[in-house]
Backbone bond lengths (Angstrom), bond angles and torsions (degrees), N, CA, C in turn:
res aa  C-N    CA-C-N  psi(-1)  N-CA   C-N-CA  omega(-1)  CA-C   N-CA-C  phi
1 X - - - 1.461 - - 1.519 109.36 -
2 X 1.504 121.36 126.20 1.249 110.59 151.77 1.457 149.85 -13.81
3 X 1.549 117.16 105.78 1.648 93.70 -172.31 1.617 97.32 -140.80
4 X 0.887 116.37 -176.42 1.553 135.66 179.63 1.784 125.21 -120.21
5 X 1.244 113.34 143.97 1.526 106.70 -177.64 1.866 107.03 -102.54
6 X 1.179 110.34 142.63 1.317 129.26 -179.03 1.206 118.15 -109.35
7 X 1.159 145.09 158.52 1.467 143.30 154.00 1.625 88.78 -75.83
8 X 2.177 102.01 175.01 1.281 88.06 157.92 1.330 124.03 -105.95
9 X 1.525 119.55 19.89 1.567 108.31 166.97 1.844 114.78 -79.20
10 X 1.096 82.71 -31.93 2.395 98.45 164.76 1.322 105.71 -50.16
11 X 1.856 117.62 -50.59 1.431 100.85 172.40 1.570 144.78 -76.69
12 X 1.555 91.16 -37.66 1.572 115.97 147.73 1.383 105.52 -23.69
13 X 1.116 130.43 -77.44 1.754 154.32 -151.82 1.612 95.60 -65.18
14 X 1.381 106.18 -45.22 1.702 112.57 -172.89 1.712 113.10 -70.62
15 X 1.621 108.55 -44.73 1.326 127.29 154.45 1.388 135.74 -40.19
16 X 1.352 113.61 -52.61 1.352 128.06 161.36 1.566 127.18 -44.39
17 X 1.556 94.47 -59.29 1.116 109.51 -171.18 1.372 104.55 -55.72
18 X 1.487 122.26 -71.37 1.336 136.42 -162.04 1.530 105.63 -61.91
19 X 1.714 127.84 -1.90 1.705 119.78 140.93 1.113 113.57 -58.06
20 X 1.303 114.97 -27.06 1.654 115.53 -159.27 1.389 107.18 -90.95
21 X 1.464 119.03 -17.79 1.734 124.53 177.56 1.414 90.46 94.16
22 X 1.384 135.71 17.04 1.721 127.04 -165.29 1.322 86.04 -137.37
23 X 1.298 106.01 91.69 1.881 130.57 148.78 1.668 103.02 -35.01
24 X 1.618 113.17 169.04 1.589 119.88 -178.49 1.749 98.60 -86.60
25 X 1.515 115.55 -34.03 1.495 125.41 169.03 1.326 106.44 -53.31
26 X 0.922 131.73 -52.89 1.911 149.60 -144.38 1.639 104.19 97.82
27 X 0.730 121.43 57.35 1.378 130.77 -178.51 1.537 119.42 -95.99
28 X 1.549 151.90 97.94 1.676 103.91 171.62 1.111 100.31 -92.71
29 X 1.253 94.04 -175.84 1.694 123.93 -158.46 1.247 131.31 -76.48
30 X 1.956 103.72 24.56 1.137 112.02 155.28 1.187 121.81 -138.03
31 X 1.512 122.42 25.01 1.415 138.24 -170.57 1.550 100.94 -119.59
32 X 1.725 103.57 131.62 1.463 112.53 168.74 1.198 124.86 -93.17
33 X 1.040 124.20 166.87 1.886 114.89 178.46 1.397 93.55 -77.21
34 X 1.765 76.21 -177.71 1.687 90.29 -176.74 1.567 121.57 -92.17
35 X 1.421 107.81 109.04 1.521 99.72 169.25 1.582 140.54 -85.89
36 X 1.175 108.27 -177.52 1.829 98.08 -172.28 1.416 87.86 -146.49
37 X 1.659 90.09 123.82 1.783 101.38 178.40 1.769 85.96 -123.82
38 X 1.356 77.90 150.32 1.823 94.19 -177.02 1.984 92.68 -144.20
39 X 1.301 107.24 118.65 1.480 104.48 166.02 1.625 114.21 -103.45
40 X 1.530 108.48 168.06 1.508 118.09 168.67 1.734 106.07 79.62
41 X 1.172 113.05 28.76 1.416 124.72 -170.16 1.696 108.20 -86.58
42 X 1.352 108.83 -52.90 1.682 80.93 167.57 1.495 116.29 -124.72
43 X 1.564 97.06 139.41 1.344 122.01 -168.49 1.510 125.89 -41.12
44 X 1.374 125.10 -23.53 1.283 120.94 -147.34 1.656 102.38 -121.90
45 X 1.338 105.01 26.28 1.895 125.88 -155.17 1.710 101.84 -118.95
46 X 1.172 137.61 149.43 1.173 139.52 170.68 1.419 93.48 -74.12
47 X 1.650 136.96 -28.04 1.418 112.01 -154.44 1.500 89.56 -179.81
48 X 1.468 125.93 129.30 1.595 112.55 -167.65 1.952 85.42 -159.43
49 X 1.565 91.73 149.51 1.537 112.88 159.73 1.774 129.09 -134.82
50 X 1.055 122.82 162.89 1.198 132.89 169.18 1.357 106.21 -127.42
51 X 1.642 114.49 114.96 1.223 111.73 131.80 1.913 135.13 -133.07
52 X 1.286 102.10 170.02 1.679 124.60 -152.84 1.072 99.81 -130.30
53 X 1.741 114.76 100.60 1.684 125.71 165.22 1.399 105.09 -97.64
54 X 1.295 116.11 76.23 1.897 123.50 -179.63 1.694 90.04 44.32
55 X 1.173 119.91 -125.72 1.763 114.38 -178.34 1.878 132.67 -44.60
56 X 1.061 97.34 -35.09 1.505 105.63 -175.94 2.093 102.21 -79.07
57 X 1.201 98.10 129.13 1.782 83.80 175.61 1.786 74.40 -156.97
58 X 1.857 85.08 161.57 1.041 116.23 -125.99 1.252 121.91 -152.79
59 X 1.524 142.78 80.59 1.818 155.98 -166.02 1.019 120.84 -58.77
60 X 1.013 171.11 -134.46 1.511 157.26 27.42 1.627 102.25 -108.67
61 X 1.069 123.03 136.74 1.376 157.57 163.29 1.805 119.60 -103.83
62 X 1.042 121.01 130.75 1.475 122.43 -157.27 1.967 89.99 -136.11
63 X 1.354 113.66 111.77 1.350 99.94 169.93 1.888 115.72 -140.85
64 X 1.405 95.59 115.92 1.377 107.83 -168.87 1.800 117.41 -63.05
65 X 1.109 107.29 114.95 1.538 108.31 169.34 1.774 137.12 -134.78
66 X 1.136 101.30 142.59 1.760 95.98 178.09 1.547 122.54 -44.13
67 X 1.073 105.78 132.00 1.584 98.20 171.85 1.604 100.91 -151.61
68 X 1.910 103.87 -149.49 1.773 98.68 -151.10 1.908 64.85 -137.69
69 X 1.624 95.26 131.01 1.534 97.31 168.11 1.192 114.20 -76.43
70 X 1.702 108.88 142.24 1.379 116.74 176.08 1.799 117.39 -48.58
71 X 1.175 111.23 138.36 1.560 104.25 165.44 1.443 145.85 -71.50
72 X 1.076 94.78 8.48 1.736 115.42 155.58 1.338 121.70 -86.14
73 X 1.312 133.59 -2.35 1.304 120.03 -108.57 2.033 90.40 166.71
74 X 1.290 108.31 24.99 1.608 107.62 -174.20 1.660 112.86 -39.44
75 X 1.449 106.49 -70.77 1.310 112.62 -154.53 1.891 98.75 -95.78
76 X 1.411 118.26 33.38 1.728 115.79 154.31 1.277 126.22 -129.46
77 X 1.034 111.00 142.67 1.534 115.79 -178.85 2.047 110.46 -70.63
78 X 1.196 97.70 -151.15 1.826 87.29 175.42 1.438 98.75 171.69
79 X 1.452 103.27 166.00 1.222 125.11 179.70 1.714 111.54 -89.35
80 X 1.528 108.43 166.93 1.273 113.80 -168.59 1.877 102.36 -153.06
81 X 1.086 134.90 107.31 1.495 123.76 -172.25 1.276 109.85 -78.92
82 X 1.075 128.59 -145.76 1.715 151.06 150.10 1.505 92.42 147.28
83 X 1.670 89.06 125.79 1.623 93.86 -175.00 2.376 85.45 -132.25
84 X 1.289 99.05 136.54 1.307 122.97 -156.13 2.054 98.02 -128.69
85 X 1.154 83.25 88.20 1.491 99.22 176.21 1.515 134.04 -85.82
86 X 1.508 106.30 61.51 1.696 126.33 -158.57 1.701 101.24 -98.26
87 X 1.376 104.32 68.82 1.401 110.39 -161.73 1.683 114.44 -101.74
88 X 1.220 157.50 98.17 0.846 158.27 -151.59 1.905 111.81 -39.50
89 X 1.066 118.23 -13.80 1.087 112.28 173.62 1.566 124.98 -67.56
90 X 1.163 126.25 177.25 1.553 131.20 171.35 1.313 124.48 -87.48
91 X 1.278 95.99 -33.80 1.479 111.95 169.51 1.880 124.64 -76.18
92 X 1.036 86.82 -24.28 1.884 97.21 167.13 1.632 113.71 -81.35
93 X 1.411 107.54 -7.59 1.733 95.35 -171.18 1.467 116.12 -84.26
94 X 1.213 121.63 144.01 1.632 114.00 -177.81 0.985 125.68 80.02
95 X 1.155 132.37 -123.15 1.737 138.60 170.25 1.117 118.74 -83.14
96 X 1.426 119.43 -22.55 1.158 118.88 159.66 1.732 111.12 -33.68
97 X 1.504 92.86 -72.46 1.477 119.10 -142.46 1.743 105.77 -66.50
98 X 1.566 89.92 -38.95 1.558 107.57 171.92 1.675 121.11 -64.84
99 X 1.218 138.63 -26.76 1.354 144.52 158.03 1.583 111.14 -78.33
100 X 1.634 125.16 -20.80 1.290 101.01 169.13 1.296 106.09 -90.72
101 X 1.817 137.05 -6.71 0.853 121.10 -175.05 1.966 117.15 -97.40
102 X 1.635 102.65 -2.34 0.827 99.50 169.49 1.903 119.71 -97.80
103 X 1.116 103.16 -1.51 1.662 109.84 172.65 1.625 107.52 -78.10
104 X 1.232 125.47 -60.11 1.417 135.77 144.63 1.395 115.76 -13.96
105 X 1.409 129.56 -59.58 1.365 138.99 176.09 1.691 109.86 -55.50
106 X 1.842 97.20 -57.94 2.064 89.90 153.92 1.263 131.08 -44.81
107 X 1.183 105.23 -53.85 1.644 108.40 -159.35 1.673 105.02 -61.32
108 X 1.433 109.11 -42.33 1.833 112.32 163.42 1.326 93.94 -41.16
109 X 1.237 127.55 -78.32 1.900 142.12 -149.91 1.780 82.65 -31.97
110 X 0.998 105.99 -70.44 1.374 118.89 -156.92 1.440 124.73 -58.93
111 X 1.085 102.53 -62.65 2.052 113.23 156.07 1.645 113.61 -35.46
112 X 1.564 106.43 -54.64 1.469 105.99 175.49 1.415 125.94 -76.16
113 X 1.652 131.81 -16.12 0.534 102.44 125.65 1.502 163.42 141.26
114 X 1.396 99.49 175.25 1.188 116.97 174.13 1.818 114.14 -77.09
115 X 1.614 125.94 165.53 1.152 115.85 -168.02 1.807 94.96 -92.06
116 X 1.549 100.50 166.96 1.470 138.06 173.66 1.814 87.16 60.14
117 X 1.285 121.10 22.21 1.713 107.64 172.60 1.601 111.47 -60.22
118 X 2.102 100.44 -47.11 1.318 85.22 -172.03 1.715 83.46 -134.49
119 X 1.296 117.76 138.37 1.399 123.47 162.26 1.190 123.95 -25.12
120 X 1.761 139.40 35.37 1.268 130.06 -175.19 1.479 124.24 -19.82
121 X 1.166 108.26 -68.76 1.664 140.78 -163.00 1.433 88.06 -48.58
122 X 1.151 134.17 -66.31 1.249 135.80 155.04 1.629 118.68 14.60
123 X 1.565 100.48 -71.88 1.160 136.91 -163.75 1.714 113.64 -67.58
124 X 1.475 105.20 -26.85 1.436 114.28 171.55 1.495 117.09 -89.76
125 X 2.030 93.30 132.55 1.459 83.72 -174.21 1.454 107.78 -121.04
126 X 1.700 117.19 8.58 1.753 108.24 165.06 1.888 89.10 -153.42
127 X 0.909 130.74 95.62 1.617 154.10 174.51 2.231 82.69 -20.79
128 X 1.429 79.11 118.60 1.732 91.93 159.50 1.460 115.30 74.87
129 X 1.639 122.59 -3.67 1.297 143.57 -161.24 1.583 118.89 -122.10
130 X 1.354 98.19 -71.88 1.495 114.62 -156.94 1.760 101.09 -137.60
131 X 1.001 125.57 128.74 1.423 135.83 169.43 1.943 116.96 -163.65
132 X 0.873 88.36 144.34 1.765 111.01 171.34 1.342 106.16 -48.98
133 X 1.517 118.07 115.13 1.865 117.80 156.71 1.326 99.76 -106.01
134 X 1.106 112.80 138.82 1.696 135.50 160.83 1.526 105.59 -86.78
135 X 1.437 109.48 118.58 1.244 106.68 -169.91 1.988 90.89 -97.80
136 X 0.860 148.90 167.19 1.768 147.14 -172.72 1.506 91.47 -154.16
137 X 1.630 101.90 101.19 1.575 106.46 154.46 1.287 107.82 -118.80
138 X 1.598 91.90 141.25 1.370 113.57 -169.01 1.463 100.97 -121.13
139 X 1.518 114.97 135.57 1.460 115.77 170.66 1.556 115.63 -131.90
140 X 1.002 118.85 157.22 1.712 123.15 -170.74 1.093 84.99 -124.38
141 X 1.604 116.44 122.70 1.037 126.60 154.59 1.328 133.64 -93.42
142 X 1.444 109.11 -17.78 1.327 126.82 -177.65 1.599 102.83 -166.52
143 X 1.614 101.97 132.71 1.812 109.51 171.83 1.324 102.68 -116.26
144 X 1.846 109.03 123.26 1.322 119.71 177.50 1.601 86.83 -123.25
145 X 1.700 142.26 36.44 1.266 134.59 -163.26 1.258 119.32 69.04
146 X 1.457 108.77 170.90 1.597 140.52 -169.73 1.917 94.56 16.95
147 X 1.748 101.40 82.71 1.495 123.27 164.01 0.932 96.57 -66.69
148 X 1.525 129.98 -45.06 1.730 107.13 -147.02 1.469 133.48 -100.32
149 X 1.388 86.66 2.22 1.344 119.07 158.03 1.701 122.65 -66.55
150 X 1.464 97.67 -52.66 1.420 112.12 -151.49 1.516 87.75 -84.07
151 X 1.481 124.71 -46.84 1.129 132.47 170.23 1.935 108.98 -40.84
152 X 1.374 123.52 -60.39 1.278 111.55 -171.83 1.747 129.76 -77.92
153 X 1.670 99.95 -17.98 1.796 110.52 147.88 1.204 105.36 -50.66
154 X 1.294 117.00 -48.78 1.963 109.16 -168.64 1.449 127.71 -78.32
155 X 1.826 83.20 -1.49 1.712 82.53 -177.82 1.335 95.56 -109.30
156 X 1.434 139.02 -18.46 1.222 142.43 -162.22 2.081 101.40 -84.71
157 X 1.439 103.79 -36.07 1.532 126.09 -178.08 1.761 98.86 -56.85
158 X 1.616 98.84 -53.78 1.322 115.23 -173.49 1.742 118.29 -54.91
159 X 1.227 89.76 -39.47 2.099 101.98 -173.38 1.726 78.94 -66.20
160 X 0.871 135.32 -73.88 1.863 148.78 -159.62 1.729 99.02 -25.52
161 X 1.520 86.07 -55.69 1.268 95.72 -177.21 1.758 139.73 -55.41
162 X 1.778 83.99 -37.90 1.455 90.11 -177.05 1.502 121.42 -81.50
163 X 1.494 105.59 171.18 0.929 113.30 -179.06 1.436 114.90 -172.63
164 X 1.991 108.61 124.90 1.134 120.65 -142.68 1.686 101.95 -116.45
165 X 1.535 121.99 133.82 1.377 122.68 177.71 1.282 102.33 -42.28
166 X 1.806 116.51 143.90 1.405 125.46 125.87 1.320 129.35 -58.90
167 X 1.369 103.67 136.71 1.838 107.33 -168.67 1.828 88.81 -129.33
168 X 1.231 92.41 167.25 1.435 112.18 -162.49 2.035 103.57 -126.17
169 X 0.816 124.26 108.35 1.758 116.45 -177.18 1.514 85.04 -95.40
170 X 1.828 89.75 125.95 1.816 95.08 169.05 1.546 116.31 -122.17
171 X 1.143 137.50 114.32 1.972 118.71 171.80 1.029 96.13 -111.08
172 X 1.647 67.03 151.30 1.944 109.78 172.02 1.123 126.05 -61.52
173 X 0.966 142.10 -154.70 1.339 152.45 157.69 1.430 115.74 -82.02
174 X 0.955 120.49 -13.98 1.738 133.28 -179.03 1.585 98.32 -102.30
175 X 1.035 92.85 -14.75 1.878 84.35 175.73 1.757 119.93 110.73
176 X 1.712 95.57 -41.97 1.567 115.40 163.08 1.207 106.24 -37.50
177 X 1.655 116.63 134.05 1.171 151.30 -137.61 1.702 103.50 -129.90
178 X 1.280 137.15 83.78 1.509 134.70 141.23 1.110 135.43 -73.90
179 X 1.356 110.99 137.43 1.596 127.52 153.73 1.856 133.25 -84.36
180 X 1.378 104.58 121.85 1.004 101.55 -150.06 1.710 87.76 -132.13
181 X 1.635 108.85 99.27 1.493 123.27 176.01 1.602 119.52 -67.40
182 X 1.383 99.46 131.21 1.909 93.61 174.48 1.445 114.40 -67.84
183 X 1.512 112.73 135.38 1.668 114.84 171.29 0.975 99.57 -71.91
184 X 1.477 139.15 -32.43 1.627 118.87 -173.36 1.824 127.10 -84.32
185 X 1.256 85.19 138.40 1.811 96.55 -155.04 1.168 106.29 -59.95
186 X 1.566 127.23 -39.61 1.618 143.28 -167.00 1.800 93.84 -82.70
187 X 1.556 125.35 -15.57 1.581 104.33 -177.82 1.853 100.81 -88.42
188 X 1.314 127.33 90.63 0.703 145.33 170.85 1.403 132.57 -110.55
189 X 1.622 115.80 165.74 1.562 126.44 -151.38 1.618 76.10 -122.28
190 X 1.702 108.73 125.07 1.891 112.42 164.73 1.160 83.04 -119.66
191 X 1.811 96.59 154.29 1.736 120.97 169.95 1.603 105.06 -77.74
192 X 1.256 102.01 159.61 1.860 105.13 160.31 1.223 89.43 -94.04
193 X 1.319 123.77 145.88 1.703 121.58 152.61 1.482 116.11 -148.48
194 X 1.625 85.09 57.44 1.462 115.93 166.34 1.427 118.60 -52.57
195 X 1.434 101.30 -68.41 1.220 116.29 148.27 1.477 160.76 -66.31
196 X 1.236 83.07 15.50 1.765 98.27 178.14 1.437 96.34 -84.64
197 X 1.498 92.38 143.65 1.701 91.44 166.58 1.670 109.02 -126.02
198 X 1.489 83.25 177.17 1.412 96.19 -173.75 1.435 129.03 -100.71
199 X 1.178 137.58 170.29 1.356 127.16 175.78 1.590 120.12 -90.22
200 X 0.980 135.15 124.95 1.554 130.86 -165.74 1.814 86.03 -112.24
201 X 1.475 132.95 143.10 1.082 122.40 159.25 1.837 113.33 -128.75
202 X 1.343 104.27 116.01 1.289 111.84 -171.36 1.604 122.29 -87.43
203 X 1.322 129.89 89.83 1.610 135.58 -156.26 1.835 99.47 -86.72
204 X 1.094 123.06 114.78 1.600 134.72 172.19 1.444 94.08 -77.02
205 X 1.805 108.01 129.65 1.324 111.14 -171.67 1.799 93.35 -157.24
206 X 1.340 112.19 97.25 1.696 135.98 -169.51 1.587 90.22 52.33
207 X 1.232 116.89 -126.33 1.626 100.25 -152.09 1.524 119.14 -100.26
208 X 1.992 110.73 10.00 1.293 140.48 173.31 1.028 108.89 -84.57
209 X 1.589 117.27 162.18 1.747 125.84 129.74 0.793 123.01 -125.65
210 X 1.432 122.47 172.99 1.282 128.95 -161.76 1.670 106.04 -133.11
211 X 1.573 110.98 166.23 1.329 111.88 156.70 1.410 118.11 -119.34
212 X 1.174 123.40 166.74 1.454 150.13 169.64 1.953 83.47 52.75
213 X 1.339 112.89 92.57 1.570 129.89 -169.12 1.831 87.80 -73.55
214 X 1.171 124.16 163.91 1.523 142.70 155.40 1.550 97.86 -96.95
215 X 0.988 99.58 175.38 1.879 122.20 -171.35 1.382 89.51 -76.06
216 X 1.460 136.12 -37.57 1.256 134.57 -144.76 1.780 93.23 -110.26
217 X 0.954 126.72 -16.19 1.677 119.04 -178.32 1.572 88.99 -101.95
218 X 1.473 128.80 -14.68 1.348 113.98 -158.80 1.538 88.14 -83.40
219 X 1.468 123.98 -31.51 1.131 146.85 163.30 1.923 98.43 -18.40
220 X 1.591 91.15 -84.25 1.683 98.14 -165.83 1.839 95.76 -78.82
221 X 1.090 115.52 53.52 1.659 107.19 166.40 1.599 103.84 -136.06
222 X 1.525 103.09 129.86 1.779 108.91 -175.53 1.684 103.77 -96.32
223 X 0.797 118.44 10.19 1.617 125.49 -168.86 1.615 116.55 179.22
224 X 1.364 119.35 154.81 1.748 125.74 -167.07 1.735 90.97 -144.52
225 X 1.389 101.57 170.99 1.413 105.87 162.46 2.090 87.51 -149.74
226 X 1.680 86.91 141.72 1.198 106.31 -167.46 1.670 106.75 -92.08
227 X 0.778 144.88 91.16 1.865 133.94 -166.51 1.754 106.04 -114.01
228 X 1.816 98.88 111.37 1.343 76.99 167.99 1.711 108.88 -106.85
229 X 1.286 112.60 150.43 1.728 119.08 -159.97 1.730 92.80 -135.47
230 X 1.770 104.15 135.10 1.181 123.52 165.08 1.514 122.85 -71.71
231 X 1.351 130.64 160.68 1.375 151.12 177.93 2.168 103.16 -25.96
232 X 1.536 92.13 -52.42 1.258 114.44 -176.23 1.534 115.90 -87.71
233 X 1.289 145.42 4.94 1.243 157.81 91.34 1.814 96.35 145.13
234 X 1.792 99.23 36.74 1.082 101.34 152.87 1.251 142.01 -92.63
235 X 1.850 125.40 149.30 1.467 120.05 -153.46 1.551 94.83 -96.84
236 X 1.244 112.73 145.19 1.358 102.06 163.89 1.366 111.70 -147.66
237 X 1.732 119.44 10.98 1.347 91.66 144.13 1.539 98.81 -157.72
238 X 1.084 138.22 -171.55 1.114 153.45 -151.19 2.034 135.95 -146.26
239 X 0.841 120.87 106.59 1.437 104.11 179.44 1.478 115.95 -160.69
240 X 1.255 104.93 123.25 1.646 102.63 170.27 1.752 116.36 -106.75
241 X 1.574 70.88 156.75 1.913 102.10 -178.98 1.284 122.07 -130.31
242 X 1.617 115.83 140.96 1.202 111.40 176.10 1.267 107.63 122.83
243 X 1.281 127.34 137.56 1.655 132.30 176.93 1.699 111.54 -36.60
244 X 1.386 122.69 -54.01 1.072 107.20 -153.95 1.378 116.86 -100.03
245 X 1.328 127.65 -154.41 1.429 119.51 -159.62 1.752 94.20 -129.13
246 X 1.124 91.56 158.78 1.432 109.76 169.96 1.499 118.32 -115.66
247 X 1.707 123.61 149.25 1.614 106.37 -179.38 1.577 99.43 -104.01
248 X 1.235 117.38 173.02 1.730 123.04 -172.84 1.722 90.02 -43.77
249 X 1.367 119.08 -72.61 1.596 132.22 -154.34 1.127 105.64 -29.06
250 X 2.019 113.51 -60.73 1.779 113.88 -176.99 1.784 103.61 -57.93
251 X 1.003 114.87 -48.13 1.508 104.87 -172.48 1.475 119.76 -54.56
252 X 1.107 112.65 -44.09 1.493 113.99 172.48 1.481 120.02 -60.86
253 X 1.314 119.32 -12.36 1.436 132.99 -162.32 1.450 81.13 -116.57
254 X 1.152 155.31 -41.65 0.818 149.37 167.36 1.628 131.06 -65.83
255 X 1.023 115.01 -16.57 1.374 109.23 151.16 1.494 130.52 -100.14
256 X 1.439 95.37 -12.61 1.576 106.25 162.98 1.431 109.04 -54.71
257 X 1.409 99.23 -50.02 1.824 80.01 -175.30 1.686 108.43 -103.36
258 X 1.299 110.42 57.69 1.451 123.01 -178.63 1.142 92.43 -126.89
259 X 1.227 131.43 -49.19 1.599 137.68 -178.92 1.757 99.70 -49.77
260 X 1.585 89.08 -66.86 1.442 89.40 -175.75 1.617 139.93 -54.49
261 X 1.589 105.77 -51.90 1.353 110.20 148.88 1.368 142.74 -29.59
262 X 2.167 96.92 -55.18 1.363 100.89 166.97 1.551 125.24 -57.88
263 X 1.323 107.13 -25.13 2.205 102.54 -165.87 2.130 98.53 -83.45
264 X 1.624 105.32 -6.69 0.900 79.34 -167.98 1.696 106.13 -111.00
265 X 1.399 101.59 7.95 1.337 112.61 166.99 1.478 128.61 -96.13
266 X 1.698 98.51 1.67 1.237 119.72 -171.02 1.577 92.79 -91.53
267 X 1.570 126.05 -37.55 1.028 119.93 -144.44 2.021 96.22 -94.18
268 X 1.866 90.23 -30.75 1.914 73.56 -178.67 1.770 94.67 -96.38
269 X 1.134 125.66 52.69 1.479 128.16 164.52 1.446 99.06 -116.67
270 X 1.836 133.39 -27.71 0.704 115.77 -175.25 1.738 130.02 -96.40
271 X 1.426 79.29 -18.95 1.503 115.87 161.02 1.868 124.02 -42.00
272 X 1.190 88.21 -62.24 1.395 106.07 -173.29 2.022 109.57 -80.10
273 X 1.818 98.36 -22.38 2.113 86.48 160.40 0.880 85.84 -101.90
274 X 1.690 173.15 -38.37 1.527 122.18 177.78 0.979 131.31 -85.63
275 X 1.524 124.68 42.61 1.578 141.86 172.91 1.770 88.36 -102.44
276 X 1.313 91.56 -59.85 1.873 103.37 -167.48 1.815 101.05 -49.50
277 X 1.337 128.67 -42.67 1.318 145.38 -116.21 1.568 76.69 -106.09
278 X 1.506 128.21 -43.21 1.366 124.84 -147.20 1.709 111.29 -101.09
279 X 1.939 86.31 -3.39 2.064 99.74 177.09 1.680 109.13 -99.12
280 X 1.785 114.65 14.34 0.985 122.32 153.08 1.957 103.13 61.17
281 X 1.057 96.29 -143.89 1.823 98.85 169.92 1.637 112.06 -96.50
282 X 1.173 138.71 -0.81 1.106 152.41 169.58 1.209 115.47 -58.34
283 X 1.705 113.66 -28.40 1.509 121.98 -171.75 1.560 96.06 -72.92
284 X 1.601 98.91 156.27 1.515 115.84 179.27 1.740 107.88 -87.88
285 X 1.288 98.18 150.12 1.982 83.82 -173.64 1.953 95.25 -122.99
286 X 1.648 86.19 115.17 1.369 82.89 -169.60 1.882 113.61 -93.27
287 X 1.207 104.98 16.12 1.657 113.97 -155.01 1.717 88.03 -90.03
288 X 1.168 106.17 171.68 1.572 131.44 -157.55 1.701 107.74 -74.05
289 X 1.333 98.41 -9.03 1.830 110.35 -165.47 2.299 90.52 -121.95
290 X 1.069 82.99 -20.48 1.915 73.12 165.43 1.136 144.02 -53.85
C-alpha cells in the first residue's frame, strides 16, 4: 500500500493532535472528508461509480453476465470482484500492486458475503442452469488513504446503479428451454442495497482512533480495524490490519463508533444517489469519462 515518510516530530505533531480531537486538516476524529460520488460514468457497464476522497479516487464498473449457478448455491446468482491496482505510485507497480489488489478483492469476498446483503435469488433466472454473475471491477486510480472505504461506497454506488435485462425462459414442446432477453432498455432488474454495507476503517493512533486516516496519520498508525456495518448499524464482519495489536477495550470502542459512523455514512451515501437518481438523464456528468 502506498505510504509516506515522516520525521518523528511530523508524527509526534500528528499524535498530539488527534488527543486533542484536532486532526492536521481540522478534522476530529470522527469526521470524513468530503467525497464526490458520481454514478453511470462508464458507458459500456451494466452499472458503474466514481468516487473521490480529495486524494484517493476511485472506479467501479459493474458488468452483468450469463453464467451456470454454482452447485451449492442452485437457484443464486453471485458476485465476482477483480480489483486492478494501476495506481500512479511506485509502490503499487508489480507485485506490489498485485497483492494489495488481491487482499482488497478478499476483503469484498468477505463483506459480501454475508446473507440478505445482496438479493441473490434475485439473480437466478432458470434454478441449476442459467443465472446472472455480477462481474465488480474495481480500479484505483489514485491512493491518498483509507481505500477500503472509498473502494466499498463505490461499490455499493455501483450495485444502485446497475441495472440488469429481464429475460423470459420459454419451452417448446420438446421440453428445450430458451432465453429470450427484453430489447427494451428501461425493462429492467434494480438491486435493493439496503443492505449492503459499507466499510468503516478505524486507524489506532497513541491512545485514539480515527476515521477516514490520511496517508500521513496512516503513517503514525501500528494497527486499524476494518468494520463493515449495514444501513441499520449492524456489524457483520470484522478484520484487522497492521503490525500492531489492539487490547479488547479499543476494539469495543471501536466498533462503537463504527456502528455509529457507519449508519451515518450510510445515510449521506444514500442521500446523495437519490439526489443524482431523481435528475434522471438531464443531470450534467462532470467526472473525467463525461
Amino acid at each position: 500500500m502506498a505510504s509516506v515518510v515522516l520525521s518523528e516530530a511530523e508524527k509526534l505533531y500528528i499524535v498530539h493532535g488527534v488527543q486533542e480531537d484536532l486532526r492536521v486538516d481540522g478534522r476530529g476524529c470522527e469526521d470524513y472528508r468530503c467525497a464526490e460520488v458520481e454514478t453511470d460514468v462508464v458507458s459500456n457497464t451494466s452499472g458503474s461509480a466514481r468516487v473521490k476522497l480529495v486524494e484517493t479516487d476511485i472506479l467501479v464498473g459493474i458488468k452483468a453476465e450469463m453464467g451456470t449457478p454454482k452447485l451449492e448455491k442452485p437457484d443464486e446468482g453471485y458476485l465476482e470482484f477483480f480489483v486492478d491496482c494501476s495506481s500512479n505510485s511506485p509502490e503499487l507497480e508489480g507485485r506490489g500492486g498485485e497483492e494489495l489488489g488481491t487482499d482488497i478483492a478478499n476483503t469484498l469476498y468477505r463483506v459480501f458475503s454475508c446473507e440478505n446483503c445482496v438479493d441473490l435469488k434475485s439473480l437466478c433466472i432458470n434454478p441449476k442452469e442459467h443465472c446472472w454473475v455480477l462481474y465488480v471491477d474495481v480500479l484505483l486510480l489514485e491512493c491518498g488513504g483509507n481505500i477500503f472505504d472509498a473502494i466499498s461506497i463505490a461499490v455499493k454506488a455501483a450495485l444502485f446503479n446497475t441495472r440488469i435485462p429481464k429475460v423470459r425462459v420459454m419451452e417448446d414442446e420438446e421440453g428445450t428451454k430458451e432465453i429470450e432477453l427484453s430489447d427494451d432498455p428501461y425493462d429492467c432488474i434494480r438491486l435493493n442495497i439496503d443492505e449492503v454495507p459499507c466499510i468503516v476503517t478505524l486507524s489506532k493512533i497513541g491512545y485514539r482512533h480515527v476515521v477516514d486516516a490520511t496517508l500521513q496519520e496512516e503513517a503514525c498508525s501500528l494497527a486499524s480495524l476494518l468494520i463493515s456495518v449495514t444501513s441499520k448499524g449492524a456489524i457483520t464482519s470484522m478484520k484487522k490490519v497492521g503490525k500492531g495489536s489492539l487490547d479488547p477495550e479499543s476494539i469495543f470502542e471501536m466498533m462503537e463508533t463504527g456502528q455509529r459512523v457507519g449508519k451515518s455514512l450510510h445515510i449521506a451515501l444514500q442521500k446523495i444517489l437519490d439526489e443524482e437518481e431523481s435528475l434522471g438523464t438531464s443531470r450534467p456528468k462532470v467526472g473525467f469519462l463525461g
